[in-house]
C-alpha positions as CSV (number, residue, x, y, z in Angstrom):
1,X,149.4,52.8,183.2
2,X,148.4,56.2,181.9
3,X,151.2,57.9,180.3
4,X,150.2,61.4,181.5
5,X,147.6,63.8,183.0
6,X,144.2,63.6,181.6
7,X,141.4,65.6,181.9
8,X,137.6,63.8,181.9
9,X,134.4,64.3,181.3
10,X,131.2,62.9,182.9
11,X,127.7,64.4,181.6
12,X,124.9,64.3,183.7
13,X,122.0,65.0,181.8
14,X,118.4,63.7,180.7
15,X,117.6,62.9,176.9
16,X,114.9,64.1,174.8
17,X,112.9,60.9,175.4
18,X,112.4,58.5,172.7
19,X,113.7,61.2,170.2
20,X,117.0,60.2,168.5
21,X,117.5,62.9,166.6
22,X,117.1,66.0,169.4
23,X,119.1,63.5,171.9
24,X,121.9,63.4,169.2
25,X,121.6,67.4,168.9
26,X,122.5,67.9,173.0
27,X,125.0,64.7,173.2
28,X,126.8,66.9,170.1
29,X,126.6,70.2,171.9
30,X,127.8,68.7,175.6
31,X,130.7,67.5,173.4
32,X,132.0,70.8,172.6
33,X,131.0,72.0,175.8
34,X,133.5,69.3,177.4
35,X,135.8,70.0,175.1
36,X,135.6,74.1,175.3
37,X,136.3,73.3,179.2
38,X,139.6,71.6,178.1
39,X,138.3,67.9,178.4
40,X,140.0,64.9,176.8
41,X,137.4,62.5,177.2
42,X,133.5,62.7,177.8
43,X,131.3,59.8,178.8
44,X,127.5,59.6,178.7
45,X,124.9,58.2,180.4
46,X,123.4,54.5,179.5
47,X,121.1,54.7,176.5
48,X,121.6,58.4,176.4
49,X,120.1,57.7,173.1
50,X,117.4,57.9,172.8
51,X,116.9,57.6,176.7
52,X,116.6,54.4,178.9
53,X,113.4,52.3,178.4
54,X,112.1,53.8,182.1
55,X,108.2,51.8,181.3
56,X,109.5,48.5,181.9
57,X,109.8,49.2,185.6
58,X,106.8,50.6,185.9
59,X,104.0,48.4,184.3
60,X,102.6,45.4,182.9
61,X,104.5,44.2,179.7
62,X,101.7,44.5,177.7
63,X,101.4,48.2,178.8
64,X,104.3,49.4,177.2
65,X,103.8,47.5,174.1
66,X,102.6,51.0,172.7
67,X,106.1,52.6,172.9
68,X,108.1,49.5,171.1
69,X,107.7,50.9,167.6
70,X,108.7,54.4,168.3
71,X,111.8,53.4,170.6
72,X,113.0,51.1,167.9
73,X,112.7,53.5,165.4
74,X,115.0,56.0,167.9
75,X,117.4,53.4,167.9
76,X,120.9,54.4,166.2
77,X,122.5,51.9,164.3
78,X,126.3,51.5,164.8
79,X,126.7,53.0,161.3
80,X,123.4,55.6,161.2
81,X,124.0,59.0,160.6
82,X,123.5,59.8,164.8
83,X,126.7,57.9,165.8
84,X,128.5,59.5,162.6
85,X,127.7,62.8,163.6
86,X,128.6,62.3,167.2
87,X,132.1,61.0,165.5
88,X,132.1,64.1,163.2
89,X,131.5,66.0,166.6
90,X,134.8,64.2,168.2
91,X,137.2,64.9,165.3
92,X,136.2,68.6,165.2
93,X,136.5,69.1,168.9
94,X,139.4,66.9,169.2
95,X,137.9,64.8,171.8
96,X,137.7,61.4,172.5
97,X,133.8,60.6,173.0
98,X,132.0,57.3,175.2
99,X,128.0,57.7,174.5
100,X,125.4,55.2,175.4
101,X,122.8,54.4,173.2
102,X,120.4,52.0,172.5
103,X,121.9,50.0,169.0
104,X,119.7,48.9,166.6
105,X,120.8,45.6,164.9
106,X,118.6,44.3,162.6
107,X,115.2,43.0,164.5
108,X,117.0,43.5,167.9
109,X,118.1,46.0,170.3
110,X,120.8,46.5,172.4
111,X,122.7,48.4,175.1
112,X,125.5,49.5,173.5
113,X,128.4,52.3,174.2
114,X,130.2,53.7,171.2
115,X,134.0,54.4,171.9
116,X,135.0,57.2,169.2
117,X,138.7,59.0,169.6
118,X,139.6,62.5,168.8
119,X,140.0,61.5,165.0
120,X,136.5,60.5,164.5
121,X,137.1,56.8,164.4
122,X,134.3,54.5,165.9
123,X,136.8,52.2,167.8
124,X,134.0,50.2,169.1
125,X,130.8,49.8,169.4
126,X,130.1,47.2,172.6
127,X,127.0,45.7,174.0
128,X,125.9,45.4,177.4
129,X,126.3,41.6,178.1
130,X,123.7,40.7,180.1
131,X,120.8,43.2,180.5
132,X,119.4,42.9,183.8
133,X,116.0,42.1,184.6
134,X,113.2,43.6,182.9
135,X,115.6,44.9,180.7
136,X,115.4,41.8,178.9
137,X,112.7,42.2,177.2
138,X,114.0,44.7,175.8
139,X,117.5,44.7,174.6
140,X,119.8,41.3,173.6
141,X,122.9,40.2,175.1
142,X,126.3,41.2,173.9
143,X,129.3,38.6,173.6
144,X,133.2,38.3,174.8
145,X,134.2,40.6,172.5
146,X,132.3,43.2,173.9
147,X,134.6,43.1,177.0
148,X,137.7,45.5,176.1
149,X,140.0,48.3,176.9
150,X,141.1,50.6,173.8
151,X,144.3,52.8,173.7
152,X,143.1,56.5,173.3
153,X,146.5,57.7,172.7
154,X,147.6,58.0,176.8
155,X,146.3,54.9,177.9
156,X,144.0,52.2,178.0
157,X,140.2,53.3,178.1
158,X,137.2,50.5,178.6
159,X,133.0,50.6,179.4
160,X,130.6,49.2,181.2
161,X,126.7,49.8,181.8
162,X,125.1,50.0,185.3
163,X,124.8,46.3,186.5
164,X,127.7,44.9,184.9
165,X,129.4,46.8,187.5
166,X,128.2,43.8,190.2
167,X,129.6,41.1,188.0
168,X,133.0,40.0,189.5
169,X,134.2,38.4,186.8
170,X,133.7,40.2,184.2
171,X,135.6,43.1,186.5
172,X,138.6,41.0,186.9
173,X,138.3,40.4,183.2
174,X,138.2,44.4,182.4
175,X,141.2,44.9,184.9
176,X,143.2,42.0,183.4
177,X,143.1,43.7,180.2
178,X,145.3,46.8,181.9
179,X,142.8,49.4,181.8
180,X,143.7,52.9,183.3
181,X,140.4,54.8,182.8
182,X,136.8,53.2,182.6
183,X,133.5,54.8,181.8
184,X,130.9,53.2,184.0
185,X,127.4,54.6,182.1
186,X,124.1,54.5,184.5
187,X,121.0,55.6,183.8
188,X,119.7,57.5,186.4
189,X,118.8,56.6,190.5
190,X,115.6,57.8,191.1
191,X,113.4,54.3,190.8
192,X,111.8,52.7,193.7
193,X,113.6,55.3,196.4
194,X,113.2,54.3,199.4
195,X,111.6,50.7,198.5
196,X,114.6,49.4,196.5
197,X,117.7,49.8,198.0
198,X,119.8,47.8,195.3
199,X,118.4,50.0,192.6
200,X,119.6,53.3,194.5
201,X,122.4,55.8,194.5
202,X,124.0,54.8,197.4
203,X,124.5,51.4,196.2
204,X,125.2,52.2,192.9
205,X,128.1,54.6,193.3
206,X,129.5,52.3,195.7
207,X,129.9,50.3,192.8
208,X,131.9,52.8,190.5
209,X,133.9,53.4,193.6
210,X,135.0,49.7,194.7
211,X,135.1,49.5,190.2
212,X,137.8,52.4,191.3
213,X,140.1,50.7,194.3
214,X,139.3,46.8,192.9
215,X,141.2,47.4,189.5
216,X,143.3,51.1,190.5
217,X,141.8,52.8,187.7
218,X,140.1,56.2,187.6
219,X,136.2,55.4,186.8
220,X,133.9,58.8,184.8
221,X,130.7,57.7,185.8
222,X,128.0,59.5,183.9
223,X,124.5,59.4,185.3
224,X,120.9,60.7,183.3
225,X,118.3,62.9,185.1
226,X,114.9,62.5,185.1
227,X,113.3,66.3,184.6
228,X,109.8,67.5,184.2
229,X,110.0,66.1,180.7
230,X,110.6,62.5,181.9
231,X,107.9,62.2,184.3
232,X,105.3,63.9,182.0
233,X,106.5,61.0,179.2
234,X,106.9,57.6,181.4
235,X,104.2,58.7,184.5
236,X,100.6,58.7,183.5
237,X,98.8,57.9,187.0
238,X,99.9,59.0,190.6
239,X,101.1,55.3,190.8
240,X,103.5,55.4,188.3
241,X,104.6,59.2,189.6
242,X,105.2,57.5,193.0
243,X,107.5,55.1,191.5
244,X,109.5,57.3,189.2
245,X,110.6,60.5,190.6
246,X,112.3,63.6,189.4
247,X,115.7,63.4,189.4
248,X,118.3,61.1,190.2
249,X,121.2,62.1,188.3
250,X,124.2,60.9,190.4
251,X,127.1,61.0,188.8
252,X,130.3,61.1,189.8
253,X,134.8,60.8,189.1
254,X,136.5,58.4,191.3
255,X,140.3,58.1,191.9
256,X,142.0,54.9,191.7
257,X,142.3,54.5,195.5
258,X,138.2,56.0,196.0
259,X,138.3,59.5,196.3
260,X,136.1,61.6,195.2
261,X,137.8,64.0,191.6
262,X,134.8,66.2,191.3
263,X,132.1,68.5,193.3
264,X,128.5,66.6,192.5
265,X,126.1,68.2,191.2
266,X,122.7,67.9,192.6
267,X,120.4,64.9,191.1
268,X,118.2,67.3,189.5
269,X,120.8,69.2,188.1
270,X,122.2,69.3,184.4
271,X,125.8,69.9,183.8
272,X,129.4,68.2,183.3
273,X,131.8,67.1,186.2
274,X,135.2,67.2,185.2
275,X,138.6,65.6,187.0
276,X,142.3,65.4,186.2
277,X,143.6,61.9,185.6
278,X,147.1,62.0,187.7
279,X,149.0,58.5,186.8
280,X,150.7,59.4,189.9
281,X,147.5,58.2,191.8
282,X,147.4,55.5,190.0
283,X,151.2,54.5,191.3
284,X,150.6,54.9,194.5
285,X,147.3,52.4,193.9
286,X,149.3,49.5,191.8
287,X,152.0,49.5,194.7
288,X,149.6,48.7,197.3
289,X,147.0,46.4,195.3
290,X,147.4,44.9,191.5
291,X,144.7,42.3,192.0
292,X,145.8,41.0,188.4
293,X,149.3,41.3,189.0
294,X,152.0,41.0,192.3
295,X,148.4,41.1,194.3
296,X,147.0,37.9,192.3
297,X,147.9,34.0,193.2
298,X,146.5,32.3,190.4
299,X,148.1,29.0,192.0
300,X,145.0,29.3,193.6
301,X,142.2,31.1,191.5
302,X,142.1,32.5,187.4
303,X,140.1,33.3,185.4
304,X,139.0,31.5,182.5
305,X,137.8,34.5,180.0
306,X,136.3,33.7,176.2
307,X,136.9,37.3,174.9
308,X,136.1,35.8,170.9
309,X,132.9,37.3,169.4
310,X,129.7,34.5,169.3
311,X,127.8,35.1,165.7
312,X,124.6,33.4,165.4
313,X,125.7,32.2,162.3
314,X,128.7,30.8,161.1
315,X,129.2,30.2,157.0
316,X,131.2,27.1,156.3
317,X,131.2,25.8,152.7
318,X,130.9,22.6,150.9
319,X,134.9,22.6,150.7
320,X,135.1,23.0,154.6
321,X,136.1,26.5,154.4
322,X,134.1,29.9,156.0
323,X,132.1,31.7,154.0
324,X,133.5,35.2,155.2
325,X,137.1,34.5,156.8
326,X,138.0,32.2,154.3
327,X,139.1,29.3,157.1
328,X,138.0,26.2,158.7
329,X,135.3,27.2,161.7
330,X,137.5,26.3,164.3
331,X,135.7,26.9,168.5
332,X,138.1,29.9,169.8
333,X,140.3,28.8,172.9
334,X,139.4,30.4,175.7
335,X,142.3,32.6,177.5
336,X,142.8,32.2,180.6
337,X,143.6,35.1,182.6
């Protein structure tokens, strides 16, 4: 349960596309914006950096085979000078930070989310773990691990991105944890309207708000935009301009029983929506629904949850023993929640 009042931050903005370094330059300057305005916490949008891979939805494979080198080369790694900046942003503004970016690890990409607190510490880095659709062709799969809450100082904070948001398990997993306030990153709602009701805002919000009542925890939902400078970059036919339009930006503060915490802005709109965090709300919530506690009867359902990480390799030597821990490879027990 949160120990106090917290005030949050959800950014709805669009990225300078493709462009790591610019992108880095505005997440940094919306931090001390956030924090000017007496924020504790900030969350952005999903792959705020260096903006979300928009061409897959809108052509061929092959057709977008043009932009692979330049949006892996925009892609922070965990440790790159763009996430240590951002950190070095968080310290100085005493803020605790949740960015989405797309991580760089190795050969691969993912969708990750970088928890830093107000000290400048990278908590975690996690990974989207299971891209959805298209997205795969993009981005790799994170792992148990990647599925967390972390104690910010006044209670427990976790992530998700967009679509993980429909996974039911991997809710109850998040809420078993005893998270209090989770950033739930999108990447902006303006794809397919009117054709594609799943990929829309009235779906999708629906989703940070049942993410709200399901596990009574207050939910920052940050949202991109997709300006002038978006459609110029992804849309180079009518077709494409049809399928993509401007806007979209959607986000939004729920309360742990669904309200609404903050005035929206409208989808073409930059700016910050901020909300106060009363564990009060939260109370009232618990009392009426703690799906993993007095509302749960796991006599008749659990969850069986494998939270340890999954390396592609594991080191074991001659003598039996691992090559980095030191200790016999032994499978990780799944807990059981």
């Amino acid at each position: 349960m949160l120990e106090r009042i917290v005030k949050v931050a959800a950014v709805q903005a669009e990225p300078v596309w493709f462009d790591m370094d610019q992108t880095t330059d505005k997440v940094i300057a919306l931090i001390g914006e956030a924090a000017g305005n007496g924020a504790e916490l900030v969350a952005f949008p999903e792959t705020f950096i260096p903006g979300y891979p928009w061409q897959i939805w809108l052509d061929a494979p092959a057709a977008g085979m043009g932009l692979v080198p330049q949006y892996h080369a925009n892609s922070p790694t965990a440790d790159g000078p763009q996430i240590t900046r951002i950190a070095e942003a968080a310290k100085s503004n005493d803020i605790n930070v949740v960015v989405g970016y797309s991580e760089r690890g190795g050969g691969s990409l993912y969708m990750g989310q970088a928890i830093i607190d107000r000290t400048g510490s990278l908590v975690r880095s996690r990974r989207k773990l299971k891209p959805t659709h298209v997205e795969r062709s993009v981005f790799g799969e994170g792992d148990g691990s990647d599925i967390d809450v972390y104690d910010l100082g006044f209670g427990n904070v976790g992530a998700l991105n967009c679509w993980e948001h429909i996974q039911p398990l991997t809710k109850y997993a998040m809420f078993s944890l005893g998270e209090d306030i989770h950033c739930a990153a999108w990447p902006a709602f303006s794809l397919y309207r009117g054709a594609a009701n799943a990929l829309g805002p009235e779906v999708n919000n629906a989703a940070s708000m049942m993410y709200a009542v399901e596990g009574q925890v207050f939910v920052v939902a940050p949202c991109a935009v997709i300006g002038d400078a978006g459609r110029e970059f992804f849309c180079d036919t009518p077709a494409k301009e049809q399928m993509l339009l401007k806007g979209g930006g959607f986000a939004r503060i729920y309360g742990p029983e669904g309200s609404s915490l903050a005035e929206p802005l409208a989808e073409d709109e930059e700016g910050i929506l901020y909300a106060d965090c009363d564990p009060a709300l939260q109370a009232i919530a618990k009392s009426a629904a703690d799906p993993t506690g007095h509302y749960s009867r796991p006599d008749v359902t659990r969850l069986l949850f494998n939270q340890a990480p999954s390396p592609t390799t594991t080191t074991v030597t001659a003598g039996g023993e691992g090559g980095s821990a030191g200790a016999v490879f032994q499978e990780p027990e799944p807990v059981e929640t």
